[in-house]
C-alpha positions as CSV (number, residue, x, y, z in Angstrom):
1,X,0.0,0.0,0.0
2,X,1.4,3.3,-0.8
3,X,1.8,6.2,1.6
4,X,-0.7,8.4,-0.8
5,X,-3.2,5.4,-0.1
6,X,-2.2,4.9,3.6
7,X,-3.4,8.4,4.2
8,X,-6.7,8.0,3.2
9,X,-7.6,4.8,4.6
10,X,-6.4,6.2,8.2
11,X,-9.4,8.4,8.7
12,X,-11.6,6.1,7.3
13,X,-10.5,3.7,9.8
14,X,-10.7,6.0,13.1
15,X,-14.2,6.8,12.0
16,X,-15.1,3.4,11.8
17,X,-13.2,2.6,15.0
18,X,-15.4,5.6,16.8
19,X,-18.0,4.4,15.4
20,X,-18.1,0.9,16.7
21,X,-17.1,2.0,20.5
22,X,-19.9,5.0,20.6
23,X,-22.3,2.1,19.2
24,X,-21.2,-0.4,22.0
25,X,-21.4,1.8,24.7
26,X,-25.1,2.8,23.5
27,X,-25.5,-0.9,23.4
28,X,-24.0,-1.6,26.8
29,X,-26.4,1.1,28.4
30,X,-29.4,-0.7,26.9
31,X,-28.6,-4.1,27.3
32,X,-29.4,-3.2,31.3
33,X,-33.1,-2.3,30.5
34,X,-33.5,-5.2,27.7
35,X,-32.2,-7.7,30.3
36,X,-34.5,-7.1,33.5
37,X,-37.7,-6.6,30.9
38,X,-37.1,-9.6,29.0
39,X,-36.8,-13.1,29.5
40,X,-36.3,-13.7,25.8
41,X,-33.2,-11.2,26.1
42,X,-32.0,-13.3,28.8
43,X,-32.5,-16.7,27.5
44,X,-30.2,-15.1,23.9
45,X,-27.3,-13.8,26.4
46,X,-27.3,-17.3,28.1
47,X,-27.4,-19.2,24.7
48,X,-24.3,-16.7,23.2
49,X,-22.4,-16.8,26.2
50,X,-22.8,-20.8,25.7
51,X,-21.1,-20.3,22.4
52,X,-18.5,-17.5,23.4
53,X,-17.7,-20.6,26.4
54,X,-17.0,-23.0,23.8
55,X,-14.6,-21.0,21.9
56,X,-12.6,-20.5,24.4
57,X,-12.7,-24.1,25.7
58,X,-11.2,-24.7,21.8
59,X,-8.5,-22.6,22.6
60,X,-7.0,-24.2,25.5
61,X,-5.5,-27.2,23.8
62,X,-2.7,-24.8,22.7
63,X,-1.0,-25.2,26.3
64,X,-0.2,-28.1,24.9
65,X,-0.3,-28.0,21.3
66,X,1.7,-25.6,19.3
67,X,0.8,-26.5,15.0
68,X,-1.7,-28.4,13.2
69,X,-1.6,-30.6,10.9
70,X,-3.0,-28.7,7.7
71,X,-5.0,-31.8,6.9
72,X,-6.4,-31.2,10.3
73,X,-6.8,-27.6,10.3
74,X,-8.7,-27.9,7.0
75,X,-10.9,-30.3,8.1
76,X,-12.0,-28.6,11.3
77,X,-12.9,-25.3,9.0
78,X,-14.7,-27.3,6.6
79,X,-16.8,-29.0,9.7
80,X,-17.5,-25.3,11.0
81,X,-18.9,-24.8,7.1
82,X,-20.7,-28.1,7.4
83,X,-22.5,-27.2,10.4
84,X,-23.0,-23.5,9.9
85,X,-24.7,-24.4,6.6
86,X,-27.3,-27.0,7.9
87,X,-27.7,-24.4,10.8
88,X,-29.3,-21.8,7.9
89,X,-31.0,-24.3,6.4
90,X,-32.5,-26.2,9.4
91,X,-33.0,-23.4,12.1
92,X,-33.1,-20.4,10.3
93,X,-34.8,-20.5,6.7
94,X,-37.0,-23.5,7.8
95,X,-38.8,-22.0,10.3
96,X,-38.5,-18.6,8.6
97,X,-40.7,-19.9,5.8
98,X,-43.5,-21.2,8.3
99,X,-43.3,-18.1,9.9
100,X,-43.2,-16.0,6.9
101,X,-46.5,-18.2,5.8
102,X,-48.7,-17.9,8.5
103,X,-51.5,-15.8,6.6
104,X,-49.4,-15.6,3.4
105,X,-48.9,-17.6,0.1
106,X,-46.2,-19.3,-0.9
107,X,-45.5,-16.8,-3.1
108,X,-45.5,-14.0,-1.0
109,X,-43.5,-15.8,2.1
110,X,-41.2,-17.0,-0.2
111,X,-40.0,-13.5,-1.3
112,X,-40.1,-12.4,2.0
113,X,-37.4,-14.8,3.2
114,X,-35.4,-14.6,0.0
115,X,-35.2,-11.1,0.3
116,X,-34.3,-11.5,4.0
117,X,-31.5,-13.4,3.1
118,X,-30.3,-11.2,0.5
119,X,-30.0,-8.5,3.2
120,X,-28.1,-10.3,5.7
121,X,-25.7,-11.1,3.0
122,X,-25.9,-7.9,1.7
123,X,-25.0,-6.4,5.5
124,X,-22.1,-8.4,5.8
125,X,-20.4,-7.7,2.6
126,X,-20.7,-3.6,3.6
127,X,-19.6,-5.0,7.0
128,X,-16.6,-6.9,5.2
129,X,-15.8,-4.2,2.9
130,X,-15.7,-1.2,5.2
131,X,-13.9,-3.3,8.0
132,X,-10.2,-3.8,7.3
133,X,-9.0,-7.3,7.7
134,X,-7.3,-9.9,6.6
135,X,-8.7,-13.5,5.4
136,X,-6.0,-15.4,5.9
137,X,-6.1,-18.2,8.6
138,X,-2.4,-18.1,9.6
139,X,-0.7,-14.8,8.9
140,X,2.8,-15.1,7.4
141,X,5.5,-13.7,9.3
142,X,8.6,-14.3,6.9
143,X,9.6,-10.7,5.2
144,X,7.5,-8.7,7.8
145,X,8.5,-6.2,10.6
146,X,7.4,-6.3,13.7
147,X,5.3,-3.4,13.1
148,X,3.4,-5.7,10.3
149,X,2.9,-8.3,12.1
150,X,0.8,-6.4,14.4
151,X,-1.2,-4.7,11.9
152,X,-1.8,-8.1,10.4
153,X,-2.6,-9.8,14.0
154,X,-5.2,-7.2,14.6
155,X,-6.3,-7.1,11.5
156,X,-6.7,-11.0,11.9
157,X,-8.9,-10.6,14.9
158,X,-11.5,-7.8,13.4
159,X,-12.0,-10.7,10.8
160,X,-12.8,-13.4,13.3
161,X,-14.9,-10.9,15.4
162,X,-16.7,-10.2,12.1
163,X,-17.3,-13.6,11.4
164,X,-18.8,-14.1,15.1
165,X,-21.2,-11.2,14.5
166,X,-24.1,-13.6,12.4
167,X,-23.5,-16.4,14.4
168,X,-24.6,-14.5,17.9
169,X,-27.5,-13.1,15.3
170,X,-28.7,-16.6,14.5
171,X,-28.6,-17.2,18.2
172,X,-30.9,-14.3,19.8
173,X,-32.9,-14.2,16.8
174,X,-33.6,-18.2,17.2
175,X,-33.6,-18.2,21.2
176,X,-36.3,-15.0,21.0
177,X,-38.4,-16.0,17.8
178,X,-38.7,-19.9,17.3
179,X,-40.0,-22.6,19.9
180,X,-37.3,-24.2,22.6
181,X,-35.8,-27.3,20.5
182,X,-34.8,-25.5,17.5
183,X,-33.0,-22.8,19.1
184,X,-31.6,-25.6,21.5
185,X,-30.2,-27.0,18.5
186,X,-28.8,-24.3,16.8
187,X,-26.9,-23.2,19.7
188,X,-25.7,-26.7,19.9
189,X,-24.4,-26.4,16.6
190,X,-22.5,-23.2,16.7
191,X,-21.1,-23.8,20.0
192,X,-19.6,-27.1,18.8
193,X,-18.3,-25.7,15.5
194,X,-16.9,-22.6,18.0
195,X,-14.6,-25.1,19.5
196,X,-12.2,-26.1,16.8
197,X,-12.4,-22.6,15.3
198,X,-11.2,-21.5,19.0
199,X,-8.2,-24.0,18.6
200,X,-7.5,-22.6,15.1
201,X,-7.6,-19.1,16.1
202,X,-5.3,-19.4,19.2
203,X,-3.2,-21.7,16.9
204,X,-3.2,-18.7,14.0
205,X,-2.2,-16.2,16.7
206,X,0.8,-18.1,17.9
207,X,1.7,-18.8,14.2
208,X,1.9,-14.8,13.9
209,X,4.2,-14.6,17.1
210,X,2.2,-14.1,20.3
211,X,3.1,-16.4,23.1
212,X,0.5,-19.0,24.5
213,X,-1.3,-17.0,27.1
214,X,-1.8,-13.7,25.2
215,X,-3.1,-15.9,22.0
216,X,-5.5,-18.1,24.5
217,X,-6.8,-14.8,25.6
218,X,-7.5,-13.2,22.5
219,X,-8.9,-16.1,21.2
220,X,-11.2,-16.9,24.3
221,X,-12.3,-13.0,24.1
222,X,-13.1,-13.2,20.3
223,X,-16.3,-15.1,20.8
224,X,-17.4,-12.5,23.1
225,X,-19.3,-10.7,20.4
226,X,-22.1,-13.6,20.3
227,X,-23.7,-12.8,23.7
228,X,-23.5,-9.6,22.3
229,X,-25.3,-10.1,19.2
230,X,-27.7,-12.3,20.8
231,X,-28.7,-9.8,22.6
232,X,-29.3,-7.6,19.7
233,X,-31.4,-10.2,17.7
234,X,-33.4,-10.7,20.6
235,X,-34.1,-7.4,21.6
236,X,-35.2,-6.3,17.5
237,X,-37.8,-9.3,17.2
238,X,-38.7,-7.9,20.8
239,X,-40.3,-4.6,19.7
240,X,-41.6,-6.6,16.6
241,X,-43.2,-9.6,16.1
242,X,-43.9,-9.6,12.6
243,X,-39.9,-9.0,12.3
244,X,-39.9,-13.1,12.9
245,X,-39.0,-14.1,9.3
246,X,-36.9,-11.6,8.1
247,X,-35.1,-11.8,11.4
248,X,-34.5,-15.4,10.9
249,X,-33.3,-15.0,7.2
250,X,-31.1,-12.0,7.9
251,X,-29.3,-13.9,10.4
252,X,-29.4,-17.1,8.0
253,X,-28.0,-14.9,5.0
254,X,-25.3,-13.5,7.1
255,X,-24.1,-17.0,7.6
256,X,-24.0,-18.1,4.4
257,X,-21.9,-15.0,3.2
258,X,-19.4,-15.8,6.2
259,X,-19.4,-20.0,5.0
260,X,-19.0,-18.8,1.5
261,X,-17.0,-15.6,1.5
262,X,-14.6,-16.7,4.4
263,X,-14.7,-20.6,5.8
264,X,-14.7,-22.4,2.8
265,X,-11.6,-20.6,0.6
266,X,-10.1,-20.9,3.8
267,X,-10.3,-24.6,4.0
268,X,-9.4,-25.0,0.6
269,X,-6.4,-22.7,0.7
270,X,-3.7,-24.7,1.1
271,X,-4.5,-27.8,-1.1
272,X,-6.4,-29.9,1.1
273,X,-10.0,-29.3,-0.9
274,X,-11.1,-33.3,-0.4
275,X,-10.4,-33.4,3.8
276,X,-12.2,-29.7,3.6
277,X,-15.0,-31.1,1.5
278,X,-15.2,-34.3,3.8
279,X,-15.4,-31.8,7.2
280,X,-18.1,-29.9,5.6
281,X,-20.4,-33.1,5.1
282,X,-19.7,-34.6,8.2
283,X,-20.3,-30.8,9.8
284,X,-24.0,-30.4,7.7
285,X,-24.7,-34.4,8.2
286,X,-24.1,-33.6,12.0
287,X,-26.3,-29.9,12.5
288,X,-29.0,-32.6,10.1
289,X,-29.3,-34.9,13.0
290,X,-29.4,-32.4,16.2
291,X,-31.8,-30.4,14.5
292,X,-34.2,-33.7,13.5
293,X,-33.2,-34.8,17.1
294,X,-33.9,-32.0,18.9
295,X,-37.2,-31.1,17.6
296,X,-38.6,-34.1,17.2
């Protein structure tokens, strides 16, 4: 990046920086009234904090485990695909369409859940776009100096905050808006695919040059955005009802831009396309029978 270039991204950045903290603390100040007037509210933060427990329970492993095998690492990100995929199809656009249908046609629920979709996606590609971050899953630190190796670590951890953001959505949005068992099993899912993307995270930080403890906390403070979301999905669809189904495909398209745009060239980065393609089955085959089992 040139200096020229440099320059004009740095405002950009603080603005969006400013942004973000004057937003959280509005949130913060909220979040008090939304928890002691709603027990929906409650339920989401206890279901994201579920998940923001198990990625940090996938991060402790690195105490004793410093690399992993790229077959390995591949396979856990295509699993996270696998299950973040039948997730949206299952527990979000499922019960968004018998949502959206209750008094509608087809038709008309149909377009209401496709164009759901197409606005979560849409949100997290502006998201994406205006955020700066990196994609890669283990920043390179040959050729670098030290002061690019930060900019790349923290650019590394706006992108897996970003990624967290539809996945706490998907939570408060299921937990306040669809019966018990299905938001049981989405939160299942995403907590168990949070626990080998915890281990890959930590792993990634120590691969750019943090020592154990600093990269366990990062990584165990990354998933800390899903309570927070939850709480924000909950607390929309709690002024609104009829918010249900597009709630439930916003959240839904969110996650398919993050399993598309982010997971998925990820796992298939470094060569490994059949073990990624093999997690990613196992992953949907796995959300498949929690959801079926759940809500049986």
């Amino acid at each position: 990046m040139n200096v020229k270039a440099g320059g004009l991204q740095r405002p950009l950045h603080f603005v969006i920086a400013a942004a973000a903290a004057l937003g959280l603390l509005l949130v913060l100040v909220q979040a008090g009234h939304w928890l002691s007037t709603s027990a929906p509210v409650r339920d989401a933060l206890a279901a994201g904090s579920l998940a923001a427990l198990a990625t940090a329970l996938g991060a402790v492993p690195i105490v004793v485990v410093k690399k992993l095998n790229p077959r390995v690492n591949d396979s856990l990100l295509g699993l996270g695909a696998g299950v973040m995929l039948a997730a949206t199809c299952f527990s979000l656009i499922v019960p968004a369409l018998d949502t959206a249908g209750e008094g509608r046609g087809p038709w008309a629920s149909s377009l209401i859940v496709g164009a759901g979709l197409l606005l979560g996606a849409f949100f997290l590609m502006v998201m994406e776009h205006l955020t700066p971050h990196v994609h890669v899953v283990a920043p390179d630190r040959q050729d670098a100096s030290d002061l690019q190796r930060v900019r790349r670590l923290w650019l590394f951890v706006f992108a897996i905050v970003l990624h967290n953001v539809p996945e706490g959505l998907a939570i408060g949005v299921a937990t306040a808006g669809t019966d018990a068992a299905h938001a049981t099993a989405l939160t299942t899912g995403i907590a168990i695919q949070d626990v080998p993307e915890g281990l890959v995270v930590a792993l990634a930080l120590l691969s750019a040059g943090l020592r154990k403890l600093p990269a366990l906390l990062i990584s165990a403070a990354s998933g800390l955005v899903e309570p927070l979301a939850a709480v924000l999905g909950a607390a929309a669809l709690g002024y609104s009802a009829p918010l249900l189904p597009w709630g439930l495909a916003f959240a839904g398209g969110a996650m398919l831009f993050v399993v598309s745009h982010e997971i998925i060239p990820e796992s298939h980065r470094q060569g490994h396309e059949r073990f990624a393609t093999a997690g990613l089955v196992c992953g949907f085959v796995l959300m498949m029978i929690l959801d079926t089992a759940l809500t049986a």
